[in-house]
C-alpha positions in Angstrom: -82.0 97.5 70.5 -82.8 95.2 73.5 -84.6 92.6 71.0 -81.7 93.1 68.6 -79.6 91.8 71.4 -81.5 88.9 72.6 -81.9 87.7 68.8 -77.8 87.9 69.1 -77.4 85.8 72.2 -79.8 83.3 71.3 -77.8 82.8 68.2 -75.0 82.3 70.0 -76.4 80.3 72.4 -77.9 77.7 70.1 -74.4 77.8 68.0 -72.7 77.2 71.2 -74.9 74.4 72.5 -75.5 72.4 68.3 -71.6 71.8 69.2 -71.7 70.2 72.3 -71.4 66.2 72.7 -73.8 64.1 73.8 -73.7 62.1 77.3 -73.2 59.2 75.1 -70.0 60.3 73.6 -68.4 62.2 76.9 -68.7 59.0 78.1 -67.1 57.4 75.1 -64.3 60.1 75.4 -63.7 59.4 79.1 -63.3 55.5 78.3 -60.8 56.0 75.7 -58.7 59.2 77.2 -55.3 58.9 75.0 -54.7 59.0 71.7 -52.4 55.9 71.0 -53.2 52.8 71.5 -50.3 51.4 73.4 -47.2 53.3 74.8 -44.5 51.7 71.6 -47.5 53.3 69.4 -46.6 56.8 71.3 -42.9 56.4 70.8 -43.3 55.3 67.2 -45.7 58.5 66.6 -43.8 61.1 68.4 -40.0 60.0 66.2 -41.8 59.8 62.9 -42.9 63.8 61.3 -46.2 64.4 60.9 -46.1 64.5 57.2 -44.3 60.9 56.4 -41.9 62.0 54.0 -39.3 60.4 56.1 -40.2 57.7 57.8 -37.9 56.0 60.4 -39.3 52.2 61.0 -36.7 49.9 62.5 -37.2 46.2 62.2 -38.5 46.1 66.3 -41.2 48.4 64.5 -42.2 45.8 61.8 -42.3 43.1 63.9 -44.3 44.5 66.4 -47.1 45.5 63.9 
């Protein structure tokens, strides 16, 4: 029973640590915090759903790609 358990944990331990990131890309992470590149790239996220079907892109929006 005990080894039963430490064959469990050690599973789970490895499993646990395999999806950990490396110091490389914390720091990668840390030095790129936000997910949009610029704050009009936010706003222009945020108004548009998630699945495109209805896009709303105003002229200000074209221009400023």
């Amino acid at each position: 029973m005990h080894s039963r358990l430490t064959v469990v944990l050690g599973i789970g331990l490895g499993m646990a640590v395999a999806g950990c990131a490396t110091s490389t890309e914390w720091q990668e992470w840390r030095d790129h915090t936000t997910h949009f590149a610029s704050g009009q790239h936010g706003v222009f996220s945020l108004r548009n759903n998630r699945d495109g079907s209805n896009p709303r892109v105003s002229r200000v929006d074209i221009a400023a790609a």
